[in-house]
C-alpha positions, 0 to 999 in steps of 0.5 A: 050210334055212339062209341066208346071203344073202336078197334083199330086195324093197321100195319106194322110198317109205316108204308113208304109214304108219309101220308099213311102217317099223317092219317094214323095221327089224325085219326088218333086225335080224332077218337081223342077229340070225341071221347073214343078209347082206340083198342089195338092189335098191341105193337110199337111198330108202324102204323100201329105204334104211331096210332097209340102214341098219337092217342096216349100224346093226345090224353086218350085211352089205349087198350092193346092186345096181343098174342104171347108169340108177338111178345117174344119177338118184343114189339109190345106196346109198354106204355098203354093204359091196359095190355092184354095178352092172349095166347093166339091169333085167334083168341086176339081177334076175339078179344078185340071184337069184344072189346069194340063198338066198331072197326077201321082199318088204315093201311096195312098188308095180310094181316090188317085185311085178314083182320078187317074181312074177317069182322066183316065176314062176323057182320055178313053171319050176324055175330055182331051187328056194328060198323067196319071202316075203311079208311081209304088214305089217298085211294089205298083200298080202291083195289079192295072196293074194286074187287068186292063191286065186283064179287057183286056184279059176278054173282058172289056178294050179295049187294047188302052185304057189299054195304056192310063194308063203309068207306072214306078218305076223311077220318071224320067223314068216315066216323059219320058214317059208321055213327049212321049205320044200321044193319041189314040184320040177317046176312043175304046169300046169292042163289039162296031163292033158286033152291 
């Protein structure tokens, strides 16, 4: 699988320790080195301003949407290739997943988990059949990959759909990874062959 656009989800804070940072950035140049636009949620802020600096810095493209509420409070990105904007939330995400081959998620709080589980969620009912990522920056989501083994062994995830969600702590590996990926075509339900 080849991409030419991935979606990137990320904070809006930059996290207390620089190695949050140092992976925005790597990953960044990442996607500039293969020849991959980033699309974005459209902030300035955080993690997410480092990520589309670090591309625009590196030669790349950069598409960002975000929602009029967002541009209001004035943490829109002014120096991207294109910015959309859209009207909500909702309309943002859609947007996005249009806009993507695939998605990654750095760290980030309610709104990069919300966003992330969500393309997931879309994959999982077969909306879209392309990779999500977690990049798992010096274990920050292990919490996460715990809780969906979990969900697994108490009966609420069925073990292909688990798979649906790829990891690593190396962007690179990560990216090998989701190029591999191929999905399980139709979304697998627990107790579905009880009834």
């Amino acid at each position: 699988m080849k991409f030419q656009k991935i979606c990137v989800f990320c904070g809006s804070n930059l996290g207390i320790r620089p190695v949050y940072r140092t992976a925005a950035e790597q990953l960044a140049s990442l996607l500039v080195r293969r020849g991959i636009d980033l699309v974005y949620g459209g902030g300035n802020v955080g993690l997410m301003g480092v990520l589309a600096d670090t591309v625009l810095a590196s030669g790349g493209k950069v598409t960002g949407v975000i929602p009029e509420s967002l541009m209001a409070r004035e943490v829109e990105h002014l120096g991207l290739t294109e910015l959309r904007v859209v009207s909500s939330m909702h309309e943002r995400k859609a947007v996005m997943s249009d806009l993507s081959d695939a998605f990654i998620a750095l760290p980030g709080g309610f709104g990069t988990l919300e966003e992330f589980c969500e393309v997931v969620t879309w994959s999982q009912l077969g909306i879209h059949e392309r990779p999500c990522g977690l990049l798992n920056v010096d274990g920050h989501y292990d919490p996460l990959l715990r809780l969906f083994d979990d969900a697994v062994r108490e009966g609420f995830l069925h073990p292909d759909n688990r798979a649906l969600v790829l990891d690593d702590d190396a962007p690179e590996r990560l990216l090998e990874k989701m190029a591999q990926f191929t999905p399980t075509r139709t979304a697998k339900w627990i107790g579905r062959e009880e009834r």
